[in-house]
TITIKE-800953 format. One record per residue: residue number from 1; z, x, y of N, C-alpha, C in turn. Coordinates in nm, 3 decimals, padded with zeros to 5 digits. Layout:
<nodes>
> NUM/Z/X/Y/Z/X/Y/Z/X/Y
...
</nodes>
This chain:
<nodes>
> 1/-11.648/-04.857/00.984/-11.594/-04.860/00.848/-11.476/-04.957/00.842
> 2/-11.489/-05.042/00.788/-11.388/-05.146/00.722/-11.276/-05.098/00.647
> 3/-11.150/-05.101/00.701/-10.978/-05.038/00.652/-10.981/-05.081/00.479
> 4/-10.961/-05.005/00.415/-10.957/-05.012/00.255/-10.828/-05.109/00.245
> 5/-10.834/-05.220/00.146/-10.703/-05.318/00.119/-10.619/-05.244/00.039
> 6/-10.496/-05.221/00.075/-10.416/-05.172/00.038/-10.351/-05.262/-00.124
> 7/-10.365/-05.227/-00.222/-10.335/-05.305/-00.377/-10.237/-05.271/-00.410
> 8/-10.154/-05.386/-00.451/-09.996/-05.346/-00.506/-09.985/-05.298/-00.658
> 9/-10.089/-05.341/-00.731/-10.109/-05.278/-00.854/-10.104/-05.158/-00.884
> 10/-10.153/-05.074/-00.776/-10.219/-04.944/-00.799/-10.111/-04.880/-00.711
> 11/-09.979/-04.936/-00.600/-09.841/-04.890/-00.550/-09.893/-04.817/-00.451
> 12/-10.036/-04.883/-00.366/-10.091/-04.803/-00.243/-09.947/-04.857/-00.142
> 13/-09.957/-04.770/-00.075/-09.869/-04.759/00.062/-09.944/-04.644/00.184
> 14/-10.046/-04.701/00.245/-10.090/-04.595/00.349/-10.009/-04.547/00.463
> 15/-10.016/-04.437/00.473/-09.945/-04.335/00.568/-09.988/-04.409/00.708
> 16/-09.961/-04.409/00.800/-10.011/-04.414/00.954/-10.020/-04.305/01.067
> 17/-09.842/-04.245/01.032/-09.798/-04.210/01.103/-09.891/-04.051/01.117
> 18/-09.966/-04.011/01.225/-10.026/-03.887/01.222/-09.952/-03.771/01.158
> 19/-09.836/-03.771/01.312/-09.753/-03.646/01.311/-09.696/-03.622/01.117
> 20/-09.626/-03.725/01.065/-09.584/-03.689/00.983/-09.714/-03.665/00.869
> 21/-09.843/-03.723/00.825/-09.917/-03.644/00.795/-09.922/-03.499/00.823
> 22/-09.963/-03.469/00.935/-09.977/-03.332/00.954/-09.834/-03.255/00.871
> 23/-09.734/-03.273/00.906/-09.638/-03.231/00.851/-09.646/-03.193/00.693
> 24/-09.677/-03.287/00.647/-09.675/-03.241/00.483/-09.833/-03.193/00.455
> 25/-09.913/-03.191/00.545/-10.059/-03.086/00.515/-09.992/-02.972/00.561
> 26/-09.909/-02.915/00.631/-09.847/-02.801/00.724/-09.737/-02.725/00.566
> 27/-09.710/-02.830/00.516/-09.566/-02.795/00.391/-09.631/-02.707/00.304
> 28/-09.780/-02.750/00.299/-09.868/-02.686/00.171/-09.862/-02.552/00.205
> 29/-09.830/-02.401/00.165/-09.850/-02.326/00.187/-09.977/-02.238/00.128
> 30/-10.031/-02.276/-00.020/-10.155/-02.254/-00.059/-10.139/-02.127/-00.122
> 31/-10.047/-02.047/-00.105/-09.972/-01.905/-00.115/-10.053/-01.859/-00.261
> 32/-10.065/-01.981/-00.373/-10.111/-01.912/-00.468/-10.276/-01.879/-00.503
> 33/-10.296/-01.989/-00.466/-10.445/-02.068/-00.504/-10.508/-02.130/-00.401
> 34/-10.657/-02.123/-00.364/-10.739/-02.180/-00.311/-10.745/-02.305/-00.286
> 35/-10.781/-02.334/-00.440/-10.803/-02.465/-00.516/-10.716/-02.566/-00.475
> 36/-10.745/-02.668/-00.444/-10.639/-02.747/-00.401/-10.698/-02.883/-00.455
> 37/-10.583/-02.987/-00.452/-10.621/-03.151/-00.504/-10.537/-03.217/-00.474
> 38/-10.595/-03.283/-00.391/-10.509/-03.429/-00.308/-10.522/-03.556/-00.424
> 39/-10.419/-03.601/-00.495/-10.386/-03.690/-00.548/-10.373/-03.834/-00.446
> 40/-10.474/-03.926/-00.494/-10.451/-04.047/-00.400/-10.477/-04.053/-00.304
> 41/-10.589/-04.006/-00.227/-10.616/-03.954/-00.078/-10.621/-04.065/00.013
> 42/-10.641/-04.213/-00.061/-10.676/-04.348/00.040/-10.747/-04.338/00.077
> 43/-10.708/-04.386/00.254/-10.809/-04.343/00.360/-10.822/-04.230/00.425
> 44/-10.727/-04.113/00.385/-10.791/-04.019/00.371/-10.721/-03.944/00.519
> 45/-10.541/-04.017/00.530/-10.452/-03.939/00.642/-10.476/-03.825/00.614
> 46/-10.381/-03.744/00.475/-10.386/-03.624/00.466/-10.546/-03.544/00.453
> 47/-10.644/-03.614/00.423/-10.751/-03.533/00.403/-10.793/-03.467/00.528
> 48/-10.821/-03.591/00.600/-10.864/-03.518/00.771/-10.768/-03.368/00.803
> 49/-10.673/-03.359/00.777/-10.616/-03.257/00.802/-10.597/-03.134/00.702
> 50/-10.609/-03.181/00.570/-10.660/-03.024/00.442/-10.812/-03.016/00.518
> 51/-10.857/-03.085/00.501/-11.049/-03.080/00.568/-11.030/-02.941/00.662
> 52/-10.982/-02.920/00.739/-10.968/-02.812/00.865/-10.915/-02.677/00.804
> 53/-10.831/-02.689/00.715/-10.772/-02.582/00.687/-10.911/-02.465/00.608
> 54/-10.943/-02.354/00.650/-10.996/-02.269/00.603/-10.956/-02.182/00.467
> 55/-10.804/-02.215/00.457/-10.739/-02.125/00.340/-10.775/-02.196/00.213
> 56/-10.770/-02.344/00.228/-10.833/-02.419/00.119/-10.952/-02.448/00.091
> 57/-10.966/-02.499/-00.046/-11.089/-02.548/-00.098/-11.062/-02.685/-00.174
> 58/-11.041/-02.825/-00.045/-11.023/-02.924/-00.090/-11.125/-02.997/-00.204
> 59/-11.048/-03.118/-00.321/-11.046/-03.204/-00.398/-10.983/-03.305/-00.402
> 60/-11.053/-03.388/-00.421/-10.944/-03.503/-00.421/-10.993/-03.603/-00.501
> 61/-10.908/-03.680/-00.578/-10.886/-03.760/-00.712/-10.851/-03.922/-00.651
> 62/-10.937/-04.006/-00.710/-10.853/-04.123/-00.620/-10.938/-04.228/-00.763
> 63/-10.818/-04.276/-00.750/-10.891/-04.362/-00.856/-10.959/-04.539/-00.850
> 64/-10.904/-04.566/-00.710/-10.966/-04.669/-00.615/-11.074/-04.677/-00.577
> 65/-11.188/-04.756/-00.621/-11.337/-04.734/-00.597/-11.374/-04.761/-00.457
> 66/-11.268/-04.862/-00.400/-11.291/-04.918/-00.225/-11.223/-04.786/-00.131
> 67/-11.148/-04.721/-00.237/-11.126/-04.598/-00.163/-11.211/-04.487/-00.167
> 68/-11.307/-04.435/-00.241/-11.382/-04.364/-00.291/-11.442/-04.408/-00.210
> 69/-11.543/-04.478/-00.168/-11.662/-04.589/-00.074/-11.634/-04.527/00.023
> 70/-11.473/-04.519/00.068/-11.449/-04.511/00.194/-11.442/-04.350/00.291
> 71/-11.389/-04.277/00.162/-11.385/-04.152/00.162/-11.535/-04.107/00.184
> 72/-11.646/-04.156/00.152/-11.789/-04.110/00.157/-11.815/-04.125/00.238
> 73/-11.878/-04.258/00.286/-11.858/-04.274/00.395/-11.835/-04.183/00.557
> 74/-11.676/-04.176/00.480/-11.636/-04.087/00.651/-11.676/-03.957/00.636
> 75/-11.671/-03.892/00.499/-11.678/-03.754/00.532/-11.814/-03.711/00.387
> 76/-11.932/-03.753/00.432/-12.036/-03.726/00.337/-12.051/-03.591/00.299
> 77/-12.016/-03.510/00.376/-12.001/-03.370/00.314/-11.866/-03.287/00.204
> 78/-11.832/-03.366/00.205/-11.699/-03.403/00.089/-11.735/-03.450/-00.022
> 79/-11.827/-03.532/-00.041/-11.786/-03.668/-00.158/-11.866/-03.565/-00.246
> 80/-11.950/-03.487/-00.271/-11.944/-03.402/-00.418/-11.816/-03.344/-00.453
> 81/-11.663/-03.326/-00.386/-11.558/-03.279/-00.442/-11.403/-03.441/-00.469
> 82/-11.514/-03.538/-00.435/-11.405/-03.694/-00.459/-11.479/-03.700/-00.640
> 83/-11.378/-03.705/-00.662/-11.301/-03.724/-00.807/-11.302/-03.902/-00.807
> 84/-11.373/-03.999/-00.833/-11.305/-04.129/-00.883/-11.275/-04.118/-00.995
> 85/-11.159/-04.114/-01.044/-11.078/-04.090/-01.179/-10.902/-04.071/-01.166
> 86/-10.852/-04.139/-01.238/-10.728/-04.132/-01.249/-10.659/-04.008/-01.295
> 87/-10.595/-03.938/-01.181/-10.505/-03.794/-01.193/-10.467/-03.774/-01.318
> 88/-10.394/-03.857/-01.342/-10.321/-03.829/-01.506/-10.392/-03.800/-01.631
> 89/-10.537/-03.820/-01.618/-10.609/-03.863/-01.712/-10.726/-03.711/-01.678
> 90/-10.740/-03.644/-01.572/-10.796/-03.554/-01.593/-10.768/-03.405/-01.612
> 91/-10.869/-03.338/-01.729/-10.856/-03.184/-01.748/-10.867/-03.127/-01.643
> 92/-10.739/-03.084/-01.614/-10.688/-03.003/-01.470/-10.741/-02.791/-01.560
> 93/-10.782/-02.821/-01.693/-10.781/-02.648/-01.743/-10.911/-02.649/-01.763
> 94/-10.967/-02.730/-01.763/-11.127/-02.751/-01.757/-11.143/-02.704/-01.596
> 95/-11.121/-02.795/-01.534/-11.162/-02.874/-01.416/-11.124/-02.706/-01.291
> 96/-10.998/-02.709/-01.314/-10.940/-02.511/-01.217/-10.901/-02.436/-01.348
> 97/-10.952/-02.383/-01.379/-10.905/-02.271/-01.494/-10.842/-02.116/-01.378
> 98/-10.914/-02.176/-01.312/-10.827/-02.047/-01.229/-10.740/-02.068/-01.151
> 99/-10.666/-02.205/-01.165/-10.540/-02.258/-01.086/-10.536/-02.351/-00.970
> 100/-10.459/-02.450/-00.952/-10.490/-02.510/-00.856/-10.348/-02.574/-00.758
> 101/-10.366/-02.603/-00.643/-10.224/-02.651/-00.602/-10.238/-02.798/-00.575
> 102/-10.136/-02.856/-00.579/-10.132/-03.013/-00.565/-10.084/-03.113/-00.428
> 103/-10.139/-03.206/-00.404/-10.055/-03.232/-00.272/-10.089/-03.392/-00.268
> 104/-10.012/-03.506/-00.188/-10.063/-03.621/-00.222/-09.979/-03.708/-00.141
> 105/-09.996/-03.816/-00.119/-09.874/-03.965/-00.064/-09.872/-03.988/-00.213
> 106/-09.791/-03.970/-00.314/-09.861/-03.968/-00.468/-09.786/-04.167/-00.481
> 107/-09.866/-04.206/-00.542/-09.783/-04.410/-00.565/-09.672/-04.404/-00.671
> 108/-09.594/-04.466/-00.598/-09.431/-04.460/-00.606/-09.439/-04.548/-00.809
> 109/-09.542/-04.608/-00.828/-09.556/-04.641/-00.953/-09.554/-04.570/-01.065
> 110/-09.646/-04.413/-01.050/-09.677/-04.320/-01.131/-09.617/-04.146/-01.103
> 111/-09.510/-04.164/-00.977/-09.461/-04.009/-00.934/-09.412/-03.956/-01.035
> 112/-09.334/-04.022/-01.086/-09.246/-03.901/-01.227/-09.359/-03.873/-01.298
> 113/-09.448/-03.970/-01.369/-09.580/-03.918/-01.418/-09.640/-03.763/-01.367
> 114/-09.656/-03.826/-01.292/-09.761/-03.725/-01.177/-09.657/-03.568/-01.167
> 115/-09.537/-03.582/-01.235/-09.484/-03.442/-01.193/-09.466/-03.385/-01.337
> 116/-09.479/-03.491/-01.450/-09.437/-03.418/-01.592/-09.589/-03.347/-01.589
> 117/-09.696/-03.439/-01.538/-09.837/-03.338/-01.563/-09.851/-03.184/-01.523
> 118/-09.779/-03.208/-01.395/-09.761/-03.036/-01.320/-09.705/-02.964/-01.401
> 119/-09.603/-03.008/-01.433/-09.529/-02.933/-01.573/-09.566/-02.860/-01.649
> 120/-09.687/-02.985/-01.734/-09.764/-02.956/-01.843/-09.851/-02.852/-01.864
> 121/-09.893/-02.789/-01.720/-10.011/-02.739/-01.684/-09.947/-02.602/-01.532
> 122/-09.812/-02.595/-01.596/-09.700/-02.531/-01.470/-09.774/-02.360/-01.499
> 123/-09.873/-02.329/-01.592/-09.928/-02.209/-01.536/-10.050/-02.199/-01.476
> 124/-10.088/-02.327/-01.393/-10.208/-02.363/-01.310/-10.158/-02.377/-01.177
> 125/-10.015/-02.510/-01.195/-10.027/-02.498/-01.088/-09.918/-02.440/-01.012
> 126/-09.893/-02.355/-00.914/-09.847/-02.279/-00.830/-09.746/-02.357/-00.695
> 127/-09.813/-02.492/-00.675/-09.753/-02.592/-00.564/-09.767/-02.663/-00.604
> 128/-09.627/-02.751/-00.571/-09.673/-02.868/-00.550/-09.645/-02.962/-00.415
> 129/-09.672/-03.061/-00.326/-09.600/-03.087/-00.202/-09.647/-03.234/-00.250
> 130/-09.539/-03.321/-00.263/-09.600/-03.460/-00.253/-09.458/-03.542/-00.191
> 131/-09.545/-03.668/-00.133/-09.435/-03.790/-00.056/-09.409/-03.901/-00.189
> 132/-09.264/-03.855/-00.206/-09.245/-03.992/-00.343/-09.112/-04.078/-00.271
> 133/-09.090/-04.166/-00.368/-08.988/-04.251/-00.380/-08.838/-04.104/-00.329
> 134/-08.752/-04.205/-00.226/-08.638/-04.111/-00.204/-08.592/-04.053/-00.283
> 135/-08.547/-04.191/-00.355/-08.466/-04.134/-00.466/-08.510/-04.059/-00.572
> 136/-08.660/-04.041/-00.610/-08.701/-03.971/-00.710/-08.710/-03.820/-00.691
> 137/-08.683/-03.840/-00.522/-08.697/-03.687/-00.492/-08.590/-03.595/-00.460
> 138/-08.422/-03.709/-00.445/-08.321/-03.697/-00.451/-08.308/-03.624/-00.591
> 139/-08.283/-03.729/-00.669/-08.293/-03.670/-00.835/-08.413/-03.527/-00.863
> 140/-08.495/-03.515/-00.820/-08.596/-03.375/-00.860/-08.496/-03.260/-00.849
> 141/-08.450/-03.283/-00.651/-08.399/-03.155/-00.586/-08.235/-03.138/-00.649
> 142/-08.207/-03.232/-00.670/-08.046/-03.263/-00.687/-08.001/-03.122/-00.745
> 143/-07.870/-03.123/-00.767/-07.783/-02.981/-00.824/-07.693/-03.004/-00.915
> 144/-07.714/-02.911/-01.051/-07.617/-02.994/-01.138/-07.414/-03.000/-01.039
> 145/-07.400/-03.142/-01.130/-07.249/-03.190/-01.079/-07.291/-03.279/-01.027
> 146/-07.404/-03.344/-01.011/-07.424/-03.407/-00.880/-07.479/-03.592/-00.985
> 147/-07.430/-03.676/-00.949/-07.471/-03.831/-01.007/-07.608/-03.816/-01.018
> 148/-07.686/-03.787/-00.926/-07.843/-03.800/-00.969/-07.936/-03.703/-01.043
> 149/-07.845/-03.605/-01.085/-07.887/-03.474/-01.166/-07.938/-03.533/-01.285
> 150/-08.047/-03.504/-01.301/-08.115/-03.557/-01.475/-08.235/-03.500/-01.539
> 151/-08.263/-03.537/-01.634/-08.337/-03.510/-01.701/-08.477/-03.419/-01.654
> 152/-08.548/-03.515/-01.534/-08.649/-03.487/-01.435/-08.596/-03.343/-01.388
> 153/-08.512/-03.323/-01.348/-08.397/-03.249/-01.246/-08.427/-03.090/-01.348
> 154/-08.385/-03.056/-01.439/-08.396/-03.018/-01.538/-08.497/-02.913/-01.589
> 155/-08.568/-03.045/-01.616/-08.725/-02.998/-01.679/-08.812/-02.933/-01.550
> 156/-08.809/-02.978/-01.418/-08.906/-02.890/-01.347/-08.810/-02.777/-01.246
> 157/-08.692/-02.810/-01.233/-08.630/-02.664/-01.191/-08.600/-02.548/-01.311
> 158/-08.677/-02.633/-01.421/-08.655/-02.462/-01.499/-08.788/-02.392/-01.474
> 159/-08.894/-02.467/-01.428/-08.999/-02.397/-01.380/-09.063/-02.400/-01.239
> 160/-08.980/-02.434/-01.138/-09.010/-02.430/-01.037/-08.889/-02.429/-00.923
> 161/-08.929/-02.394/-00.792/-08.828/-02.414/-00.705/-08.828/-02.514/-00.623
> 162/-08.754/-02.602/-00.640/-08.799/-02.736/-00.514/-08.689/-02.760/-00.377
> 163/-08.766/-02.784/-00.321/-08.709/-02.833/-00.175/-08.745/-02.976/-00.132
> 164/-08.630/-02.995/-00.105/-08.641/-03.150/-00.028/-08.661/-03.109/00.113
> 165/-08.793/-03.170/00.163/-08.838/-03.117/00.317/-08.754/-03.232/00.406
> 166/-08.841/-03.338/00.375/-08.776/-03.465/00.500/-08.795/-03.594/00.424
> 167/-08.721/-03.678/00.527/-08.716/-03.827/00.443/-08.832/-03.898/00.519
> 168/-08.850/-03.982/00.506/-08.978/-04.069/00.559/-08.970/-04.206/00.574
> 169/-08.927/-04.275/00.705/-08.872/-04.408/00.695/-09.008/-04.489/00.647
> 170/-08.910/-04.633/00.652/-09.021/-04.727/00.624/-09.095/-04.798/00.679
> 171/-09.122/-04.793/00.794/-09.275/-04.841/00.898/-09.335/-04.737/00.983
> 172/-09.368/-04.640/00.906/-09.491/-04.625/00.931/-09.586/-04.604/00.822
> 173/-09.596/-04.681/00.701/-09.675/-04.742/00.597/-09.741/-04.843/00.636
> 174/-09.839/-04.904/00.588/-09.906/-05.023/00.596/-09.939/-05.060/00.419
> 175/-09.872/-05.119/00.371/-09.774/-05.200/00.408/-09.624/-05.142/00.376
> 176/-09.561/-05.185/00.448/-09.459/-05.076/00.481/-09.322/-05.127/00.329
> 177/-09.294/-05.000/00.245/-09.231/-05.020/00.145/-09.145/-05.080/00.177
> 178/-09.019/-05.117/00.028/-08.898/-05.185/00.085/-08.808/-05.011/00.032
> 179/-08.811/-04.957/00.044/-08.775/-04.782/00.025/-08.832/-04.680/00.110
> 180/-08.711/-04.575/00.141/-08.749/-04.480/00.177/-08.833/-04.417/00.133
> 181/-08.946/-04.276/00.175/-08.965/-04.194/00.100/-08.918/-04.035/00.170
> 182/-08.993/-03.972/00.081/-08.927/-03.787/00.132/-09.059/-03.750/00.049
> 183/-09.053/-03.621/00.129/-09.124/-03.535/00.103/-09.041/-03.348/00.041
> 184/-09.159/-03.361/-00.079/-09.042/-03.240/-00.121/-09.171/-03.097/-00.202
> 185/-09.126/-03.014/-00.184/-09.234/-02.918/-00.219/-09.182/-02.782/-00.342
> 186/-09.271/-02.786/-00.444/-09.242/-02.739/-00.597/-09.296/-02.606/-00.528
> 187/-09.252/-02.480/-00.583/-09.303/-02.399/-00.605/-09.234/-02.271/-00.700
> 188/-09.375/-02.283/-00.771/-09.351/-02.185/-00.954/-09.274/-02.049/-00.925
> 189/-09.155/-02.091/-00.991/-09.036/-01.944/-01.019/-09.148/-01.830/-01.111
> 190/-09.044/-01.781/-01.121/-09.074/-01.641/-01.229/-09.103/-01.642/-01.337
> 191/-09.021/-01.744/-01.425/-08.982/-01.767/-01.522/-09.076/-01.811/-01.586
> 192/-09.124/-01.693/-01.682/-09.258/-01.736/-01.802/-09.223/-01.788/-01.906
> 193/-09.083/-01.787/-02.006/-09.033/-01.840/-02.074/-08.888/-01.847/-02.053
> 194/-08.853/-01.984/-02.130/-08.708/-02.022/-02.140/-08.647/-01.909/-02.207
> 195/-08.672/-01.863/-02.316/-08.598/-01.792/-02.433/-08.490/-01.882/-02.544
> 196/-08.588/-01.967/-02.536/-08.535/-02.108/-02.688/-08.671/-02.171/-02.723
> 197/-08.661/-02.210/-02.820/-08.778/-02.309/-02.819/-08.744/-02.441/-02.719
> 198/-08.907/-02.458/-02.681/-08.905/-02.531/-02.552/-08.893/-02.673/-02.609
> 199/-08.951/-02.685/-02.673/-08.958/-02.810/-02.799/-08.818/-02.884/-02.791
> 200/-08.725/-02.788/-02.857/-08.595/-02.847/-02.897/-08.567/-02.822/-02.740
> 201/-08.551/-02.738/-02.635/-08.494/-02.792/-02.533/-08.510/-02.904/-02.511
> 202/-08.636/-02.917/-02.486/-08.679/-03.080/-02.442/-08.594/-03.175/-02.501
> 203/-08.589/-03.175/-02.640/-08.482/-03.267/-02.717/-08.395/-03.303/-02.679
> 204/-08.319/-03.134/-02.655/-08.178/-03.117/-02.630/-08.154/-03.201/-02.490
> 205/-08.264/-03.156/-02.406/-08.228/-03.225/-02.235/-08.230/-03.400/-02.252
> 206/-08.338/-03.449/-02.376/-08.313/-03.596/-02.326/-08.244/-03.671/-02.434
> 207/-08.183/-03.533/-02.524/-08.059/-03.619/-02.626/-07.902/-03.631/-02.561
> 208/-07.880/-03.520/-02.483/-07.793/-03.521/-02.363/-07.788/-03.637/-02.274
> 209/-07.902/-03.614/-02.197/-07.913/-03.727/-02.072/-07.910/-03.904/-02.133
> 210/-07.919/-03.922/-02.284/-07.987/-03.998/-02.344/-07.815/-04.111/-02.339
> 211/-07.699/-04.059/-02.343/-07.581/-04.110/-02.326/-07.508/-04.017/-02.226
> 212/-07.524/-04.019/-02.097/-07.520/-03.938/-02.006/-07.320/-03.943/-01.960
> 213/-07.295/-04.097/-01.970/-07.166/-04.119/-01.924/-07.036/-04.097/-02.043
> 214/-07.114/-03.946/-02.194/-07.046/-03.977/-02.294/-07.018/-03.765/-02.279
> 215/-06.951/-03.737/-02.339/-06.944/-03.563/-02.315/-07.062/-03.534/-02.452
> 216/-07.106/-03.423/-02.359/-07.241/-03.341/-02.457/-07.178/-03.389/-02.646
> 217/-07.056/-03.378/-02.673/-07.026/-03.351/-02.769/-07.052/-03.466/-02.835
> 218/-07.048/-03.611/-02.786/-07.079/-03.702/-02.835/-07.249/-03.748/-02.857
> 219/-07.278/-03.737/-02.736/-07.432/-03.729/-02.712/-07.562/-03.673/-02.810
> 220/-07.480/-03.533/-02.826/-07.557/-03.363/-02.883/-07.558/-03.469/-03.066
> 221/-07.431/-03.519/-03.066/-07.422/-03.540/-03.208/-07.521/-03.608/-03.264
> 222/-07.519/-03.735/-03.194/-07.599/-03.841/-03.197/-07.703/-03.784/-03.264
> 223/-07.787/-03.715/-03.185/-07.916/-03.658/-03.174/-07.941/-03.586/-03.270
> 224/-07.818/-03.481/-03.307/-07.859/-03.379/-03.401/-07.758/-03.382/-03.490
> 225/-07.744/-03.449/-03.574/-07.636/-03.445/-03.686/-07.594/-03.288/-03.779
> 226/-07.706/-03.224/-03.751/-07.679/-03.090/-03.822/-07.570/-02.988/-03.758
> 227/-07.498/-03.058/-03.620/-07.390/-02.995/-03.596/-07.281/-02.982/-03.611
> 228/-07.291/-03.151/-03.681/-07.158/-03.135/-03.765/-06.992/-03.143/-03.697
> 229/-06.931/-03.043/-03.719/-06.829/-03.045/-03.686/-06.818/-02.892/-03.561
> 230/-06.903/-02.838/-03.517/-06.898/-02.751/-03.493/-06.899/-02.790/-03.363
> 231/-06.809/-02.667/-03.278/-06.757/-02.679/-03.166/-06.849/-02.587/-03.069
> 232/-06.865/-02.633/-02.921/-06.899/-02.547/-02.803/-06.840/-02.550/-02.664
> 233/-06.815/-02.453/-02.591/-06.783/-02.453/-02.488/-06.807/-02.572/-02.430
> 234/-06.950/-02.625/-02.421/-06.981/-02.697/-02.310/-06.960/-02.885/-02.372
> 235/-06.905/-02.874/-02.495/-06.918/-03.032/-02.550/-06.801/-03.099/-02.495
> 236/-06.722/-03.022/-02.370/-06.575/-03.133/-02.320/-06.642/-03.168/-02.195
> 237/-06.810/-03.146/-02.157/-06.859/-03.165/-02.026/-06.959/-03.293/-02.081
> 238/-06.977/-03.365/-01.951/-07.131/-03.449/-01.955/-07.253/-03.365/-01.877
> 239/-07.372/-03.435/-01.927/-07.494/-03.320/-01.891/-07.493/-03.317/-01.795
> 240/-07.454/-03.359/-01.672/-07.510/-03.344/-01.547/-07.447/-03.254/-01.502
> 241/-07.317/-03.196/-01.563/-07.288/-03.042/-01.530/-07.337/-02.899/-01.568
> 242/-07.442/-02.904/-01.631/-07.514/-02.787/-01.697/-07.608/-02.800/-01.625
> 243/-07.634/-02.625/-01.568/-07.744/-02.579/-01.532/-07.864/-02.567/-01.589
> 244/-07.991/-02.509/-01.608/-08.100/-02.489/-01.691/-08.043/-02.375/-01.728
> 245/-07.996/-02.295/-01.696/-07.924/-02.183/-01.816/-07.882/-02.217/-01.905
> 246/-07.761/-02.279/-01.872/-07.691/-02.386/-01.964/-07.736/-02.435/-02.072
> 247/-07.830/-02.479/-02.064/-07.927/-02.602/-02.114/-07.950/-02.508/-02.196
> 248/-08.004/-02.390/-02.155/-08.088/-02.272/-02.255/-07.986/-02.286/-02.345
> 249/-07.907/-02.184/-02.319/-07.807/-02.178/-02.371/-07.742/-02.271/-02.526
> 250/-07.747/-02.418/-02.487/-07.726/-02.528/-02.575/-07.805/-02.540/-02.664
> 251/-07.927/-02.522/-02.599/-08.042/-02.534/-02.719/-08.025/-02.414/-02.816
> 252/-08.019/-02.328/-02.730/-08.002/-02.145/-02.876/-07.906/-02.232/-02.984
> 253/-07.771/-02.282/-02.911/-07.696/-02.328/-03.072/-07.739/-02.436/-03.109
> 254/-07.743/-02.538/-03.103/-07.818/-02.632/-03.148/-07.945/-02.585/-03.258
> 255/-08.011/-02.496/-03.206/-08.137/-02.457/-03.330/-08.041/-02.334/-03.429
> 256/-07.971/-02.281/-03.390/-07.845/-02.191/-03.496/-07.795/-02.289/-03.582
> 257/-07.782/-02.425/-03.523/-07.692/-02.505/-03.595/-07.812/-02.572/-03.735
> 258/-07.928/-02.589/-03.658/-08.008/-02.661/-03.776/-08.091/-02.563/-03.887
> 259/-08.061/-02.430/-03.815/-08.091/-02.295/-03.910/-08.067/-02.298/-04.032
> 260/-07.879/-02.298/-03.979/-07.764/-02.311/-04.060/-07.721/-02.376/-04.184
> 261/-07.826/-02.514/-04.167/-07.793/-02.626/-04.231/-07.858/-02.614/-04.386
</nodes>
């Protein structure tokens, strides 16, 4: 079998390194769901090693046709569960209605993508374990107070718990990035609802983050003029000091305020 060309379009970066494969097939704990889906499988490092695991019931999505070829190929008893189709683009409530966990080298082009979908669909999926951009995974795990605390930061620690596992230098890729990566692993809190509308949170989180180096009070205004003159605890802070409580919290007045109006 002929090595699949690695395309900069599509932000392939193949894994090499075994050990650290195994490592992030090892991160997956599976704890919720069977179902599993390797995002971006390539040539198929991490697959050889979900392939073995008995607790799962591998899938995998790749939207590279020389990768798909290749994936058949090696493992013909697989390719009725290879997906050629782009992750973002498929019904994950169709496709696992009974839930599924996620795992991937996911391309450093489409990761934030690839995590608002989990989001979208955060009562499917249960895990997540993927290798992104450092810094994107810096910013996921980050803690409010912290410079890289944002928006991302936010939106999936109000529904999940994440850990930054390990960092991942840069040669043992082919072709080897000009960035670190890390590996970091989601897994779904408790928390069935915020207790605000989620809607206006959302607002609220990227009317905040939206003038980040200005205090909520300037920011909040911008965004929502129906507040007027009205004062809050948290408008002498910038967002990156509010927790997702917090956040809750902001949004309850903020929708009091446009009640009000």
């Amino acid at each position: 079998m002929d090595p699949v060309r690695a395309k900069k379009q599509l932000g392939q970066h193949f894994l090499t390194d075994l050990t650290i494969a195994r490592r992030i097939c090892e991160a997956l704990t599976g704890f919720a769901a069977r179902e599993t889906l390797e995002v971006g499988p390539g040539m198929g490092v991490l697959t050889q090693y979900l392939l073995e695991r008995d607790d799962l019931d591998l899938h995998a999505a790749e939207v590279d046709r020389e990768s798909v070829d290749y994936l058949i190929e090696r493992w013909p008893a697989f390719a009725p569960r290879i997906i050629h189709g782009d992750f973002l683009r498929l019904p994950l409530r169709q496709m696992f209605p009974g839930g599924v966990n996620i795992i991937g080298n996911f391309p450093y082009n489409i990761s934030s993508q690839i995590f608002f979908k989990v989001l979208e669909n955060r009562d499917l999926v249960s895990e997540c374990v993927g290798m992104v951009q450092k810094e994107v995974a810096v910013r996921i795990a980050e803690k409010p107070g912290t410079r890289d605390y944002g928006i991302l930061s936010v939106f999936l620690q109000a529904y999940y718990d994440i850990e930054y596992l390990f960092t991942v230098n840069e040669n043992v890729f082919s072709p080897p990035p000009k960035v670190k990566s890390a590996v970091i692993r989601l897994t779904r809190n408790g928390r069935q609802s915020l207790g605000c509308d989620e809607k206006l949170f959302a607002k609220t989180v990227k009317g905040a983050f939206g003038q980040r180096r200005k205090t909520l009070r300037n920011s909040l205004r911008a965004t929502f003029p129906e507040i007027g003159d009205r004062t809050h605890d948290f408008f002498t802070l910038r967002p990156e000091r509010l927790s997702v409580e917090e956040f809750v919290e902001l949004t309850v007045f903020v929708e009091k305020c446009i009640n009000d109006r």
